[in-house]
KENU-984416 format. One line per field, with one value per residue (C-alpha): chain; residue in three letters; residue number from 1; x, y, z. Coordinates in Angstrom, 2 decimals, decimal comma. Each point is the difference from the previous one (the first is absolute). Last residue first. Example, Ala and Ser with C-alpha at 12.3 -4.5 7.8 and 13.67 -1.06 7.14 Angstrom:
unit (A  A)
code (SER  ALA)
pos (2  1)
c1 (13,67  -1,37)
c2 (-1,06  -3,44)
c3 (7,14  0,66)
% end
This chain:
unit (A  A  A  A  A  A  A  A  A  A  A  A  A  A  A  A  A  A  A  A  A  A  A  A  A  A  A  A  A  A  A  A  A  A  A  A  A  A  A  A  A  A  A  A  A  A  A  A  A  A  A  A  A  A  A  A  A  A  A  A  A  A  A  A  A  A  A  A  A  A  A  A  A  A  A  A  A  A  A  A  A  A  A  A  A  A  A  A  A  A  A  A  A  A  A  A  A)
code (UNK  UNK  UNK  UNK  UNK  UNK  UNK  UNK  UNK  UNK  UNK  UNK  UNK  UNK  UNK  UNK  UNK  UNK  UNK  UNK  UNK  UNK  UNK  UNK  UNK  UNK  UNK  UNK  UNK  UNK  UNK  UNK  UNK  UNK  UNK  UNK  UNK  UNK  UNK  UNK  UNK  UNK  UNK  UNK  UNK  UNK  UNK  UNK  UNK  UNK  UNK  UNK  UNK  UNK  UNK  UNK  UNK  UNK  UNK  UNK  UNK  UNK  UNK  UNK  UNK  UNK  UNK  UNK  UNK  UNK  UNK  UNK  UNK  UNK  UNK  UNK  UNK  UNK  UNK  UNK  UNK  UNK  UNK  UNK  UNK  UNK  UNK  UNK  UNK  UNK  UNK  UNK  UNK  UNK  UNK  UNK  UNK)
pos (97  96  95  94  93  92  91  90  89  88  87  86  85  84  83  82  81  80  79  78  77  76  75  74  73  72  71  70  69  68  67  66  65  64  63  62  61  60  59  58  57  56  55  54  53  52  51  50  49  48  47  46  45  44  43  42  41  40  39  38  37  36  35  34  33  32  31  30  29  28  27  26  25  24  23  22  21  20  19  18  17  16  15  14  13  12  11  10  9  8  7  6  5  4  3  2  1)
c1 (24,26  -3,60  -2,49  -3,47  -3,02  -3,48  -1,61  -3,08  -0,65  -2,25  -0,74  -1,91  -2,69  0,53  0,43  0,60  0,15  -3,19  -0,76  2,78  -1,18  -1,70  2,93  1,78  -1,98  0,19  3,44  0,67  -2,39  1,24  -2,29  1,92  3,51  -1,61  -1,30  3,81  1,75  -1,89  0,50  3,87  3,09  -1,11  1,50  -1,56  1,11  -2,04  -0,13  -1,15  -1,04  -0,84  2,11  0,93  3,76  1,93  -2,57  0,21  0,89  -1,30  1,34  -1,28  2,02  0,83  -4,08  -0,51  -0,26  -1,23  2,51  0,80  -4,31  0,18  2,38  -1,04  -3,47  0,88  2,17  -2,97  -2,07  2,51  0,95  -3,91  -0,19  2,77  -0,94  -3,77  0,18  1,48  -2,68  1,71  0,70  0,55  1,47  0,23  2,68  -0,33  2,29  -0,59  2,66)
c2 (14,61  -1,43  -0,51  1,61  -1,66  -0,10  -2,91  -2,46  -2,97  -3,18  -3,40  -1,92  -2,27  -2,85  -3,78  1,84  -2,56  -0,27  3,54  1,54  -0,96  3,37  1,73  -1,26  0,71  3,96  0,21  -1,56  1,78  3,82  2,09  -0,46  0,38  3,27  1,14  -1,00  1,78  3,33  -0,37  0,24  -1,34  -3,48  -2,44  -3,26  -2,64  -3,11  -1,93  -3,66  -2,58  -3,48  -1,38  2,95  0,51  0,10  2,00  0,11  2,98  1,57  3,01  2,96  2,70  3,39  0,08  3,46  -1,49  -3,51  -3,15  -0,69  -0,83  -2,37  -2,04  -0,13  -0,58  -3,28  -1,23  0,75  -2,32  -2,83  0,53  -0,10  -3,34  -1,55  1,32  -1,24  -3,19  1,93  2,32  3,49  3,10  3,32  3,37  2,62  2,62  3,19  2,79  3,03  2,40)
c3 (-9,53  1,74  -2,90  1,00  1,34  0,57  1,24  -0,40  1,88  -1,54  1,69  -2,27  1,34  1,13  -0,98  -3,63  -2,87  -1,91  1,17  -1,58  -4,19  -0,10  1,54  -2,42  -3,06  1,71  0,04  -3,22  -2,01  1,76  2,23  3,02  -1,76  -1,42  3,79  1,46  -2,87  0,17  4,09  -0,67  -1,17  1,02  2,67  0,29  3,15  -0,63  3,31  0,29  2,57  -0,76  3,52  2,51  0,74  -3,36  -1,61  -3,74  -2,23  -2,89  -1,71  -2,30  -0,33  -1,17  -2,02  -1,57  -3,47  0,26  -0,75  3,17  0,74  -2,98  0,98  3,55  -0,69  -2,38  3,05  2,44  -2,22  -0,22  3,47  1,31  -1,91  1,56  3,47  -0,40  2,44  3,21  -0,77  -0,25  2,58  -1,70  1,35  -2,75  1,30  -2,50  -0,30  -1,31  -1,45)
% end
């Protein structure tokens, strides 16, 4: 499995549009083959800052996910709310029994 921890920090100002948009993303993204799951989550200690947790079957998924419409219209559509850029950590992983 690889898991992906997608640090983002939003204008104060943008974080209804960012939702909509990450939203859309989301839906698509749990939809993909390959993809185990695709979650957002907000920090409760810094202000504007996100962390989408993404777990894929394996590197096949990730580079398809990558390639996909909806990944790549969002990333497009990123710099109108991003303060910073993304924050991006790779791992591999296997499920614990």
């Amino acid at each position: 499995m690889i898991i992906i921890h997608a640090g983002m920090t939003i204008h104060p100002e943008k974080e209804t549009v960012f939702l909509e948009e990450i939203n859309a993303l989301m839906t698509a993204s749990q939809a993909e083959e390959g993809n185990v799951s695709y979650k957002l989550f907000k920090d409760t200690d810094k202000e504007n800052t996100f962390l989408m947790v993404e777990v894929w079957k394996d590197d096949a998924a990730v580079q398809s996910h990558n390639a996909s419409a909806h990944f790549q219209a969002f990333v497009a559509k990123a710099k109108e709310f991003l303060a910073a850029p993304l924050d991006v950590v790779a791992f591999q992983g296997q499920q614990l029994s």
